[in-house]
C-alpha positions as CSV (number, residue, x, y, z in Angstrom):
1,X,43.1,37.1,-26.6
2,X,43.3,40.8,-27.5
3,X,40.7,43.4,-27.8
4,X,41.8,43.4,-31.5
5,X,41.6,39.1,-31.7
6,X,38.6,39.6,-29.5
7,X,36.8,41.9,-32.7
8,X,38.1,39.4,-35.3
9,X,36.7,36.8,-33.6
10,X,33.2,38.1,-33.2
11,X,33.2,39.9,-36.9
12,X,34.3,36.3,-38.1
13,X,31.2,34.7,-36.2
14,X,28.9,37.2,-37.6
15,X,30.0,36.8,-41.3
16,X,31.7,40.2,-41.7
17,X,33.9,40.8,-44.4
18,X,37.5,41.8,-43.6
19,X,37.1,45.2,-44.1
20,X,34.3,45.4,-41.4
21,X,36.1,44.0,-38.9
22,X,39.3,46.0,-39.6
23,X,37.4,48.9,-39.4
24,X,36.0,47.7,-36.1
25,X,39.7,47.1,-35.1
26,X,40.5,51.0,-36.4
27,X,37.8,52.5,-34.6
28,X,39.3,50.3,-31.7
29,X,42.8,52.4,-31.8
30,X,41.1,55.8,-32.3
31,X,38.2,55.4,-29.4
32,X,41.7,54.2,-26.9
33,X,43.8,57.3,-28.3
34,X,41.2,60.0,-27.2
35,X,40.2,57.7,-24.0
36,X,43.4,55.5,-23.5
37,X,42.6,55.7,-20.0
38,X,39.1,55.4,-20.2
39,X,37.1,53.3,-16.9
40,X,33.4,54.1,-17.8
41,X,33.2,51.1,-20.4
42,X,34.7,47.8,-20.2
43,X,36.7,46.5,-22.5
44,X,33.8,44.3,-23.9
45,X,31.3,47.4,-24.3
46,X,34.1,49.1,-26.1
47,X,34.7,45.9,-28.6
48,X,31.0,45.5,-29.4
49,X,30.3,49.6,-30.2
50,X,33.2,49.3,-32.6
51,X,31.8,46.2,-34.0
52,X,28.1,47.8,-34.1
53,X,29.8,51.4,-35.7
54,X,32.1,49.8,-38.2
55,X,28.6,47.1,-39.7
56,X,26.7,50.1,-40.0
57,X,29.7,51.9,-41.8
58,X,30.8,49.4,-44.2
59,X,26.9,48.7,-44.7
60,X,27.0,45.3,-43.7
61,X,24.4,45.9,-41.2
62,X,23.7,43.4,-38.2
63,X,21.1,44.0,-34.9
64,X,23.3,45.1,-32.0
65,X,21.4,42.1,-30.2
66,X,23.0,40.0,-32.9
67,X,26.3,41.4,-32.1
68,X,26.0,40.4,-28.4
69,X,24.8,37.2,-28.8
70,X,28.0,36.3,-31.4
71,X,30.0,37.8,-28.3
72,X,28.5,35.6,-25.6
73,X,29.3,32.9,-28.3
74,X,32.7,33.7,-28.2
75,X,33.1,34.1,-24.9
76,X,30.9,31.3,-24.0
77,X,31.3,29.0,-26.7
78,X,30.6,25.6,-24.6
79,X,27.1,27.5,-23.2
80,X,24.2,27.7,-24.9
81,X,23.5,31.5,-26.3
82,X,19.7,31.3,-25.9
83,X,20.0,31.1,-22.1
84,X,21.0,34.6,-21.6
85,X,18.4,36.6,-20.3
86,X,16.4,39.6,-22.0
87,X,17.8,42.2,-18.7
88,X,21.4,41.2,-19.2
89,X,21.0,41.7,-23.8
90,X,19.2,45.1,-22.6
91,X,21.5,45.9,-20.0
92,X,24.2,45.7,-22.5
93,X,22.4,47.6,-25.1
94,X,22.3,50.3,-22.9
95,X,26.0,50.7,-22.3
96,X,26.8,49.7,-25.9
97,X,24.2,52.9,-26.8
98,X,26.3,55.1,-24.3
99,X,29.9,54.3,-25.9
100,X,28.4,54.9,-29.3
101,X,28.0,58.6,-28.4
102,X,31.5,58.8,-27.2
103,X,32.6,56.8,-30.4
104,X,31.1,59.2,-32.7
105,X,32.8,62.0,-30.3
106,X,35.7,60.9,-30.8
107,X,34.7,60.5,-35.2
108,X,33.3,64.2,-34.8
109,X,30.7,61.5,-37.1
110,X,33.1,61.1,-39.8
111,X,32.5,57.9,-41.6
112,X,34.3,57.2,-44.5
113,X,37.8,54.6,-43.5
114,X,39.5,54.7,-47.2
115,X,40.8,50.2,-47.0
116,X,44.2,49.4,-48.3
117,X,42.7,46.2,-49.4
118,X,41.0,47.8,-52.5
119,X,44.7,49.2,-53.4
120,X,46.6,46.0,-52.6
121,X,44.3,44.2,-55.8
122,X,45.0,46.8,-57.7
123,X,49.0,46.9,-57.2
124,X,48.9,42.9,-57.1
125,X,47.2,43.4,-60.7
126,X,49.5,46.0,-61.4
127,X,53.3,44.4,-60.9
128,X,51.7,41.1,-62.1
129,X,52.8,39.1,-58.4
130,X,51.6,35.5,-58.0
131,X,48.1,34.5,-55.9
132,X,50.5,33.3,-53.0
133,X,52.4,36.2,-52.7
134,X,48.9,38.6,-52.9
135,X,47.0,36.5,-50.2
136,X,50.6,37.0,-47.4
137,X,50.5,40.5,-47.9
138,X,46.3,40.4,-48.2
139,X,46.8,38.9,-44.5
140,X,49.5,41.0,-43.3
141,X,47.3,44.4,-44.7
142,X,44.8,42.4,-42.1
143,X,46.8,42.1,-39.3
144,X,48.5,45.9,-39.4
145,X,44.9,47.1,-37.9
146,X,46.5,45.4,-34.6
147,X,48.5,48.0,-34.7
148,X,48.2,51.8,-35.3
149,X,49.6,51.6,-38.6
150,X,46.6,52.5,-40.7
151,X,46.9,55.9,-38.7
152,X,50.4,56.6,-39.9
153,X,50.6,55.7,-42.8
154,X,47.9,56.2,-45.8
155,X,46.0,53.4,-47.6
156,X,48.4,52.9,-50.4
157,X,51.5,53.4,-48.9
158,X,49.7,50.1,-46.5
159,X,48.8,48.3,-49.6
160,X,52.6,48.8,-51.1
161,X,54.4,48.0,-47.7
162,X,52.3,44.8,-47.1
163,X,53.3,43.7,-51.0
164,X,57.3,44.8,-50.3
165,X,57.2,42.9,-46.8
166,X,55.5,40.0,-48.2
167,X,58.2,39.4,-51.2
168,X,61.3,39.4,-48.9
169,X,59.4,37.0,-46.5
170,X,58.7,34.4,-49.8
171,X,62.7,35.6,-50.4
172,X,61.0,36.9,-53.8
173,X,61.6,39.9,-55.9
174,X,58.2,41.7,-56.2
175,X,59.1,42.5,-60.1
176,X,61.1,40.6,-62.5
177,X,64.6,41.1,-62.0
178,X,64.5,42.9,-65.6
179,X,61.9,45.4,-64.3
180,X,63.5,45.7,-60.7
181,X,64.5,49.5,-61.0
182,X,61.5,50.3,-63.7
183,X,58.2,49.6,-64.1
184,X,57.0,51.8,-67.3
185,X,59.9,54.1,-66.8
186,X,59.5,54.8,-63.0
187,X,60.8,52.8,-59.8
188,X,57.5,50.3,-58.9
189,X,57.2,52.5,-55.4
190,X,56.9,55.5,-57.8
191,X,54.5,53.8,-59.9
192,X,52.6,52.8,-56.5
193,X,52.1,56.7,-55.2
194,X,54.5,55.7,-51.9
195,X,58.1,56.3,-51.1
196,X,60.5,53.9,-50.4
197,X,61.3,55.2,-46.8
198,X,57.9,55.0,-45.6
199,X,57.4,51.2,-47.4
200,X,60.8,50.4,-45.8
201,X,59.4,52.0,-42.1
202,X,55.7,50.3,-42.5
203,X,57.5,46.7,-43.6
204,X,60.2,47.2,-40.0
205,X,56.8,47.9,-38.0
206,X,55.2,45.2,-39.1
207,X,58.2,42.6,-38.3
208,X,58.1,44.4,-34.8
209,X,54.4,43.4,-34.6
210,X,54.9,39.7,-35.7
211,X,58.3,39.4,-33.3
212,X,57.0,40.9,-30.4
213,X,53.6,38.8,-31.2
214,X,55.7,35.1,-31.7
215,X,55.7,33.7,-28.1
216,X,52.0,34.1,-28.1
217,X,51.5,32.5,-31.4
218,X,52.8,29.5,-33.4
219,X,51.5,31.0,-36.9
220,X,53.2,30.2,-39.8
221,X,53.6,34.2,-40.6
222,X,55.1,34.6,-37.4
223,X,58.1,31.5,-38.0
224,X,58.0,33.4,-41.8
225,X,59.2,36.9,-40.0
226,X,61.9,35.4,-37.6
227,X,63.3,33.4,-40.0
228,X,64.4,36.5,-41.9
């Protein structure tokens, strides 16, 4: 499991919403850019601040003793949660505290992670696509914050790529083949505040992602992407 799975996970035990945990996964790629070879936290520590930063963020606020005892879930799941002892939960604490001040370092305390998701309902809404095609590129919005892609490219141009990747892998036009060049006189990328070069980029990315990502999973997205 990857740090990023590893986040999902633990967001998913706690009841996050998506855009927690993506967040979590976000301040994931920024804290290992600054500190990519960083040995004063594990792994763990590192996994749980991002978690405890991106609740308080997203204001879906949970006790960083909550947090560690949904990791020890995870980790543990066979064990019983309530046998970890008080030192060990404060002992963590501690070192979580500790990689929050190098988080926030590495913010300079900026807090506000504009989501592609909120752009993604309103182009969905926008070039009139079906539920099934929205939810595959809801999920593959999800999965780019594996990747540094939300640090390339902005929100919508995310939002736009996701819906563009998401239509050739359902081998579906994302507008009606009497709207394909216009949509209310401009090209749908136009109308979508993106260019076509950066959708085309973000979409290539992504199938790099779910190739690279297909011996370690048997998920129908990935059999979706190597089919094409």
């Amino acid at each position: 499991m990857s740090d990023y799975q590893f986040i999902k996970a633990v967001g998913k035990k706690l009841g996050f919403p998506i855009q927690t945990i993506c967040t979590a996964q976000l301040l994931l790629t920024k804290f290992y850019r600054r500190h990519f070879d960083n040995v004063s936290f594990s792994k763990m520590e590192v996994s749980i601040t991002c978690l405890f930063v991106a609740c308080k963020a997203e204001e879906t606020i949970k006790k960083l003793r909550d947090i560690i005892l949904a990791v020890y879930v995870v980790v543990h799941p066979t064990e019983d949660y309530l046998s970890v002892k008080e030192h060990e939960l404060e002992q963590i604490r501690r070192r979580v505290i500790l990689c929050e001040s190098a988080l926030l370092e590495v913010l300079h305390f900026y807090f506000e992670f504009p989501h592609p998701h909120k752009y993604l309902i309103k182009f969905s809404k926008c070039l009139q696509v079906d539920k099934e095609l929205a939810s595959r590129a809801w999920k593959i919005v999800s999965d780019c914050f594996q990747t540094n892609l939300p640090l390339q490219f902005p929100p919508h141009t995310v939002a736009a790529g996701a819906l563009y990747l998401a239509s050739k892998m359902a081998d579906q036009p994302l507008v009606r083949a009497q709207e394909q060049h216009v949509v209310d006189r401009r090209p749908w990328f136009v109308k979508l505040g993106s260019r076509l070069e950066d959708i085309d980029r973000f979409s290539n990315y992504m199938i790099d992602f779910y190739i690279a990502n297909s011996k370690k999973s048997s998920s129908s997205m990935i059999k979706q992407v190597s089919a094409h």
